[in-house]
KOLPA-360529 format. One record per residue (C-alpha): z negated, y, x. Coordinates in Angstrom, 2 decimals, padded with zeros to 5 digits. Example, Ala and Ser with C-alpha at 12.3 -4.5 7.8 and 13.67 -1.06 7.14 Angstrom:
+---------+---------+---------+
|      c3 |      c2 |      c1 |
+---------+---------+---------+
| -007.80 | -004.50 |  012.30 |
| -007.14 | -001.06 |  013.67 |
+---------+---------+---------+
//
This chain:
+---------+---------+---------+
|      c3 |      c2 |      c1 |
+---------+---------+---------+
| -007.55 | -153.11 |  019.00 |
| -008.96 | -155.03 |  022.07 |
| -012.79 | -154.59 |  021.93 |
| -014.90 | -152.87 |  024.03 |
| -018.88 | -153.27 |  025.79 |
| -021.15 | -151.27 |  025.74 |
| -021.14 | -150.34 |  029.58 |
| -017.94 | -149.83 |  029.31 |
| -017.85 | -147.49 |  026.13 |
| -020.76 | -145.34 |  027.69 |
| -018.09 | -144.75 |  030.69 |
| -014.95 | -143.45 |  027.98 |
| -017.63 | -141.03 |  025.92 |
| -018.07 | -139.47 |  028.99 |
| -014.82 | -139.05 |  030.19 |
| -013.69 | -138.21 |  026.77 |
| -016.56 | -135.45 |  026.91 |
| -014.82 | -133.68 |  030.04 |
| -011.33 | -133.78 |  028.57 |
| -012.58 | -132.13 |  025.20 |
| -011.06 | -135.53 |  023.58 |
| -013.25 | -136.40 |  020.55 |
| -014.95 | -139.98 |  019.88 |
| -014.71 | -142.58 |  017.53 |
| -016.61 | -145.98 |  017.75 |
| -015.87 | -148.58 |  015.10 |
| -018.09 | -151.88 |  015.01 |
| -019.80 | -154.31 |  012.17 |
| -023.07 | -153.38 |  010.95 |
| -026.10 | -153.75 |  013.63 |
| -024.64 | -154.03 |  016.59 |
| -025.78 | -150.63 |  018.29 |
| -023.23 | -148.17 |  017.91 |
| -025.81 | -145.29 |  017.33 |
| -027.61 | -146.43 |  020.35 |
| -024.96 | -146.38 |  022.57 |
| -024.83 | -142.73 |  021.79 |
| -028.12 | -141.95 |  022.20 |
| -028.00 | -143.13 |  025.72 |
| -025.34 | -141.18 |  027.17 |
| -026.60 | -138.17 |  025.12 |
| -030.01 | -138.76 |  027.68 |
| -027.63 | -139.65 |  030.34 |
| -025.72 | -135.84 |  030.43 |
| -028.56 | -134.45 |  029.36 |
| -027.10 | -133.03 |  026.00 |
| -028.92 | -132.03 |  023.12 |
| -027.75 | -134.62 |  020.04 |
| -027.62 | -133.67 |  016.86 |
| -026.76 | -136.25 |  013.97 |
| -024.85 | -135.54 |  010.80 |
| -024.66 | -138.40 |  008.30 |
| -021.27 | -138.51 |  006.83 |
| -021.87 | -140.19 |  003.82 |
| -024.50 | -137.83 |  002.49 |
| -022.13 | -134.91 |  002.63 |
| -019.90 | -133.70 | -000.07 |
| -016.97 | -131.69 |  001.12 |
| -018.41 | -128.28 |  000.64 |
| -021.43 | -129.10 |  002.61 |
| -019.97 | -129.42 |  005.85 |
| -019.33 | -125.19 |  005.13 |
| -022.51 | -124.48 |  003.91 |
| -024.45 | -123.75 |  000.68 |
| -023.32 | -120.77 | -001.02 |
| -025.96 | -117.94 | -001.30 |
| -025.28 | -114.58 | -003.40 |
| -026.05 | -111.50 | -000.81 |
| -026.47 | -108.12 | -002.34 |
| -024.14 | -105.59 | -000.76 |
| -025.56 | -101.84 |  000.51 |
| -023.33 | -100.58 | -002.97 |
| -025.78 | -102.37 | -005.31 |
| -022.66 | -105.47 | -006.04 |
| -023.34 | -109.04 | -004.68 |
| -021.02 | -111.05 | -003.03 |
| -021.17 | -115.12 | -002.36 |
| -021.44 | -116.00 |  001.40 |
| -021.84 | -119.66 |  003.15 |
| -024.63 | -120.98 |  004.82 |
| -024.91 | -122.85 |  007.73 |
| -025.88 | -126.48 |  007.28 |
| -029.63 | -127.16 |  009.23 |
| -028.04 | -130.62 |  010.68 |
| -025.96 | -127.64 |  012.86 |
| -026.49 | -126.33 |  016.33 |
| -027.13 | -123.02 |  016.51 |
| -023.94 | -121.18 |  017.86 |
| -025.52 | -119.27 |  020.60 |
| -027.24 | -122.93 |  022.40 |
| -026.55 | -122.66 |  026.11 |
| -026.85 | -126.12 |  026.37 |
| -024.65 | -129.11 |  026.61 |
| -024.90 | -130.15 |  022.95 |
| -023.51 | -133.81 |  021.78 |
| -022.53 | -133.45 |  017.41 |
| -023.11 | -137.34 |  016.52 |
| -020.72 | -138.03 |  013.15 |
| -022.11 | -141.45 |  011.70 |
| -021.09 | -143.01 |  008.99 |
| -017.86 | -141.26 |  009.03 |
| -015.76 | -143.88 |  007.11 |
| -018.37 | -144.54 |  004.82 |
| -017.83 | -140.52 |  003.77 |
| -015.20 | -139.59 |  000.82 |
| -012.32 | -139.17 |  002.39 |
| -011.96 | -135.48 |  001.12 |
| -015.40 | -134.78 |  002.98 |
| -013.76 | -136.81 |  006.14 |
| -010.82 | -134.30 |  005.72 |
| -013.49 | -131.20 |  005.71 |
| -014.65 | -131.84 |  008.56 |
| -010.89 | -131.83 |  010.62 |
| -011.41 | -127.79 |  011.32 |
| -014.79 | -128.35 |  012.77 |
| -013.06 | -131.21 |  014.92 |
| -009.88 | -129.38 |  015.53 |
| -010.87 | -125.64 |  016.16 |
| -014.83 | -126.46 |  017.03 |
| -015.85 | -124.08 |  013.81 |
| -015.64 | -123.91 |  010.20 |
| -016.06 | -120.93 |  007.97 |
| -017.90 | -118.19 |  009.66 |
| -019.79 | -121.45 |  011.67 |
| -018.91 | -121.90 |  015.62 |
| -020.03 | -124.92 |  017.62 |
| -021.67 | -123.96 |  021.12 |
| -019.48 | -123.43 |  024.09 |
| -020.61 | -127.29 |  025.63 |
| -020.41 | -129.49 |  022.96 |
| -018.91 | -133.07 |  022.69 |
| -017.98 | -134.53 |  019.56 |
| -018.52 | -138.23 |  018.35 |
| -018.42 | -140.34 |  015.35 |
| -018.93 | -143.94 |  014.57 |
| -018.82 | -146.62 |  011.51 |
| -017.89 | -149.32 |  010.01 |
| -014.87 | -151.55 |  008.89 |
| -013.03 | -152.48 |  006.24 |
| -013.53 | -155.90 |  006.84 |
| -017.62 | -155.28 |  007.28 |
| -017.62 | -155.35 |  003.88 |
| -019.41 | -152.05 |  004.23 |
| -018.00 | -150.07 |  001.57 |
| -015.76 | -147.67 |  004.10 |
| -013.17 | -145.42 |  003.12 |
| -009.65 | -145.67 |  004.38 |
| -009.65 | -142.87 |  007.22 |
| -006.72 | -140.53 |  006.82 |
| -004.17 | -140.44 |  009.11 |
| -004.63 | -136.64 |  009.94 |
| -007.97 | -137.19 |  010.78 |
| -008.03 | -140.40 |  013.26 |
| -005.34 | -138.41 |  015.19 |
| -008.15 | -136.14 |  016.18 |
| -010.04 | -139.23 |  017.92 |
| -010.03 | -141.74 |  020.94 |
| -010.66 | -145.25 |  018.97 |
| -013.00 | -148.13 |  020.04 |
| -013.95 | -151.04 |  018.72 |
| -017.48 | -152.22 |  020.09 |
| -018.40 | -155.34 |  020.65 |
| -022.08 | -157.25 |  021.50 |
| -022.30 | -158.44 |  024.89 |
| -025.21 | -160.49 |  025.90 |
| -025.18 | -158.85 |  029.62 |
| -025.76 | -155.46 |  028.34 |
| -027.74 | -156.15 |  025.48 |
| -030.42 | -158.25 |  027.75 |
| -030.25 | -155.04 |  029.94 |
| -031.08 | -152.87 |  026.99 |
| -033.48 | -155.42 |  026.13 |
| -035.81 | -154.97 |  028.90 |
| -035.89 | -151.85 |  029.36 |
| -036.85 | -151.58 |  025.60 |
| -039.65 | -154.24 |  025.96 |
| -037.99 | -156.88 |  023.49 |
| -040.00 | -160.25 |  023.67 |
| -039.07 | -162.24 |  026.61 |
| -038.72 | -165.57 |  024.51 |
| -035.92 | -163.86 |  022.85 |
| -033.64 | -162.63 |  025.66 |
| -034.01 | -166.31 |  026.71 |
| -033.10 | -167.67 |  023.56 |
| -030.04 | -165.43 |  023.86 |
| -029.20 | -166.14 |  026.85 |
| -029.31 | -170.29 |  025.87 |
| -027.50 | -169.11 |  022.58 |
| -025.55 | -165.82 |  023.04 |
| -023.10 | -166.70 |  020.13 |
| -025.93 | -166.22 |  017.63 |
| -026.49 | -162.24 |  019.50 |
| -024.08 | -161.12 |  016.36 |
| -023.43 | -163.84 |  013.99 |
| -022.82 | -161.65 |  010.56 |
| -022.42 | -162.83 |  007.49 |
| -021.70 | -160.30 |  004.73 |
| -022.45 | -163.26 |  001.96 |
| -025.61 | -163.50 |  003.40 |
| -029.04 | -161.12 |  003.20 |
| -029.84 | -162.04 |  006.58 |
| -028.13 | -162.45 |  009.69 |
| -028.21 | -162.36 |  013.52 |
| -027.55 | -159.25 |  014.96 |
| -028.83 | -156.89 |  018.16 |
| -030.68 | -154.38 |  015.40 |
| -032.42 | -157.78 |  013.38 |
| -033.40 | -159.17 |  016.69 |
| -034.78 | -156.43 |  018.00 |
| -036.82 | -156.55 |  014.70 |
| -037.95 | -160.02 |  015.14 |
| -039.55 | -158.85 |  018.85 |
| -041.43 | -155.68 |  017.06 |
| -042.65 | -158.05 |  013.99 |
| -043.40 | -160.98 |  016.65 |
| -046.97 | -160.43 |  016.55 |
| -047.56 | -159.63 |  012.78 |
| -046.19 | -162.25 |  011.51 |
| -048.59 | -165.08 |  009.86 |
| -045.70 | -167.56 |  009.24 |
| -043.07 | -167.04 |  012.26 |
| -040.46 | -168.77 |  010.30 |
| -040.19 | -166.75 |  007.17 |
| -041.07 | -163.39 |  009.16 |
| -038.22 | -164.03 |  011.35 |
| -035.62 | -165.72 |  008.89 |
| -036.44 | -162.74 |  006.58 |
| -034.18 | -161.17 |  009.51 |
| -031.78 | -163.08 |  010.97 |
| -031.40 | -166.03 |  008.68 |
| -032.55 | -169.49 |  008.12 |
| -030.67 | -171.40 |  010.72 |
| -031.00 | -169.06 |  013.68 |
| -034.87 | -168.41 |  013.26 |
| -035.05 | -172.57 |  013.00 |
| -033.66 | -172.52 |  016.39 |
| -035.18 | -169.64 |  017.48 |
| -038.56 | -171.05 |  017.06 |
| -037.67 | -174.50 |  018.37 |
| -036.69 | -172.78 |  021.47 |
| -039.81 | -170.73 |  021.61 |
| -041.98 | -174.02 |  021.43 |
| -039.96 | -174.69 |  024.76 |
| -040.58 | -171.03 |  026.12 |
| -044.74 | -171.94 |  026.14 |
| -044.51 | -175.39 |  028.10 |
| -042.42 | -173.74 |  031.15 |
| -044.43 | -172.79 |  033.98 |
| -046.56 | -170.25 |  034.02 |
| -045.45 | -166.94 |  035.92 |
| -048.79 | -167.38 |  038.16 |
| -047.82 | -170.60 |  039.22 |
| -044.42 | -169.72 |  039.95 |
| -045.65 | -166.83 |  042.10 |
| -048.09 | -168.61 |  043.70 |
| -046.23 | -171.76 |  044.42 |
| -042.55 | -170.44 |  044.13 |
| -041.13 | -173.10 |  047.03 |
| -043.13 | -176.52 |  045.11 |
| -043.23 | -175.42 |  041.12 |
| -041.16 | -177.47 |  039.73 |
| -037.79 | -176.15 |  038.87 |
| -036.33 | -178.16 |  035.69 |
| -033.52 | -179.81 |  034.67 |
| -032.67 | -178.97 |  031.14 |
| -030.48 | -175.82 |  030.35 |
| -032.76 | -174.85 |  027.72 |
| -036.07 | -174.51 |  029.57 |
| -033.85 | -172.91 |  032.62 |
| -033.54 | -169.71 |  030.51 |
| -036.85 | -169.53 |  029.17 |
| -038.20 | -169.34 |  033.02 |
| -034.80 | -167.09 |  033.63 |
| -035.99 | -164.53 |  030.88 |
| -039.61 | -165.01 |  031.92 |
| -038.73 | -164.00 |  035.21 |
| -036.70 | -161.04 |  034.40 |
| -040.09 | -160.26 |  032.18 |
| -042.19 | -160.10 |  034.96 |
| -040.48 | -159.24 |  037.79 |
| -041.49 | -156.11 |  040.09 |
| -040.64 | -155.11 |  043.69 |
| -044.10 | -156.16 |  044.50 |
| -043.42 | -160.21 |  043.31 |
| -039.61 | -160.01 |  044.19 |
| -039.72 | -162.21 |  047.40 |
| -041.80 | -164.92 |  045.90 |
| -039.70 | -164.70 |  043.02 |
| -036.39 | -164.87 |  044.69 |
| -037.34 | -168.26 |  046.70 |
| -038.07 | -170.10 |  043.18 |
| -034.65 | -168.37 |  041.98 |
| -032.90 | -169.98 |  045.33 |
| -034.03 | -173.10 |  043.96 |
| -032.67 | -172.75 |  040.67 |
| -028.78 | -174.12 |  039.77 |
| -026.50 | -171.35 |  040.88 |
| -025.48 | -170.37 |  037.25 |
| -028.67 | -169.56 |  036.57 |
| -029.67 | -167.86 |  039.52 |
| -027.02 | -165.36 |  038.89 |
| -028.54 | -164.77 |  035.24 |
| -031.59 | -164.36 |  036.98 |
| -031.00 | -162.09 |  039.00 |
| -028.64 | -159.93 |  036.66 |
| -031.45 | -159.63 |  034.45 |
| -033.91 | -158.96 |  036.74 |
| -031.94 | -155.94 |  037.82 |
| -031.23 | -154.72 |  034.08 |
| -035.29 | -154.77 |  034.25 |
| -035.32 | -152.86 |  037.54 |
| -032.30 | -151.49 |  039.29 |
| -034.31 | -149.98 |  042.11 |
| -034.43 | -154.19 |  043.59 |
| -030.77 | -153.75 |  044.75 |
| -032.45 | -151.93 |  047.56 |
| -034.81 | -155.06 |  048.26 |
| -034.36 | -157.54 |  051.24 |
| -034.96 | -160.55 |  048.82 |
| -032.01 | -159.62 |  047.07 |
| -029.46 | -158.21 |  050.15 |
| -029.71 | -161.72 |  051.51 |
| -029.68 | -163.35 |  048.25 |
| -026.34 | -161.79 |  048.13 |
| -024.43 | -162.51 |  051.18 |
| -025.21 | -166.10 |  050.53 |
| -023.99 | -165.61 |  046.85 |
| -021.36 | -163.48 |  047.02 |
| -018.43 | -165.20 |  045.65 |
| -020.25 | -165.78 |  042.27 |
| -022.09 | -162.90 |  041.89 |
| -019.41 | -160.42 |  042.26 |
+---------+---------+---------+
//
């Protein structure tokens, strides 16, 4: 199956969403399937609730069984509705979030094709608005998935995600990840997802996003952030970081953006291109736009990609409308 961005997946949930089509996003370990979710979730404005798979046996996606006592003095057994449920009568647009699905048994997979199919189970009824999705992992993760049956992966539109470093720097900045690590990515992007399932740690979005919220805990930065992402990638990592502190300094660069020196090595290029993007706001814009017109054209158009994951609202800034007719053939 040809793999999928994120941007791009965001785009088919929705459109899945208004032709009542449910979702099913396959992808290794780590590489932000949930949060993909999560986003368009915010971005209709639906109300997400989460039901993990794997911790369901087949009669818990009916219910618990209670014993009611009849008005004739006899009892009678009756299903309960799980709590991980919307409540039936929710107005709202309401997004049901299946993770883990291949992970589950596949005779709790198959329990859950009536609530798929028909949109209720039992005596249970979704809410009018509600948009069904599911995601996991696969076989060859090495994450200890079930084979999905066939009856139930007719009942989806499949997608295999896969990292990008354009979206994930977007994420990236509007999530506050460390600066120094963005531009490491952007210098390396093939070590973004670099899993190894023979190893404890690798590279992935979810461990480097660690690495940026354990950044300034750590007492020895190369076993806090190998514990993460592995020996060889926190080695360069760091090296690169060394780098990140000897570019010049933002205030300089705003000051002085026409005589700071721009320099030559690739490396230190995207530590000021992700320092930048850290920094930028419509107020510095201009001054930072006529160091970026100084920079190599490759990396002026990282530049300024990133600085608009940061901030889309610059589009609408003069800095950047004539940055772009001069540019448009290789920013487009």
């Amino acid at each position: 199956m040809r793999p999928i961005k994120g941007s791009e997946l965001g785009n088919e949930i929705k459109a899945n969403a208004k032709a009542d089509v449910p979702t099913m996003i396959w992808g290794a370990p780590g590489i932000g399937k949930s949060e993909v979710v999560y986003q368009v979730a915010e971005e209709l404005g639906a109300k997400l609730f989460e039901i993990r798979a794997n911790l369901f046996d087949p009669v818990d996606v009916r219910g618990g069984l209670k014993v009611v006592e009849q008005k004739d003095g006899t009892y009678r057994t009756k299903y309960g509705v799980p709590e991980d449920y919307p409540e039936s009568n929710y107005e709202g647009l309401v997004m049901i979030f299946i993770d883990e699905l291949p992970t589950a048994p596949r005779a709790t997979q198959n329990s859950l094709l009536q609530l798929l199919t028909c949109g209720k189970i039992g005596n249970y009824t979704v809410p009018v608005n509600t948009i069904f999705v599911a995601a996991g992992n696969r076989a060859q993760d090495r994450a200890a998935v079930h084979e999905m049956p066939t009856p139930v992966k007719t009942r989806f539109a499949h997608y295999t995600l896969e990292p990008d470093i354009d979206d994930w720097c977007a994420w990236a900045y509007s999530n506050k990840i460390d600066s120094s690590i963005t531009s490491f990515l952007r210098f390396r992007p093939e070590l973004l997802h670099k899993l190894d399932a023979s190893m404890n740690a690798s590279p992935t979005p979810r461990t480097w996003a660690y690495v940026s919220r354990k950044l300034h805990h750590m007492k020895d930065e190369f076993f806090g952030a190998a514990s993460l992402v592995g020996d060889g990638p926190a080695t360069e990592y760091l090296a690169f970081k060394k780098i990140y502190r000897d570019i010049p300094t933002m205030e300089d660069l705003l000051d002085k953006p026409t005589t700071t020196k721009v320099p030559d090595s690739p490396s230190m290029l995207y530590a000021i291109s992700g320092g930048i993007a850290g920094h930028v706001t419509k107020d510095n814009f201009e001054n930072v736009m006529k160091y970026v017109n100084r920079m190599p054209k490759e990396y002026q158009v990282v530049t300024v990609k990133d600085c608009l994951a940061r901030d889309r609202d610059l589009v609408t800034h003069g800095s950047f409308t004539n940055w772009t007719a001069k540019n448009a053939s290789v920013f487009i």
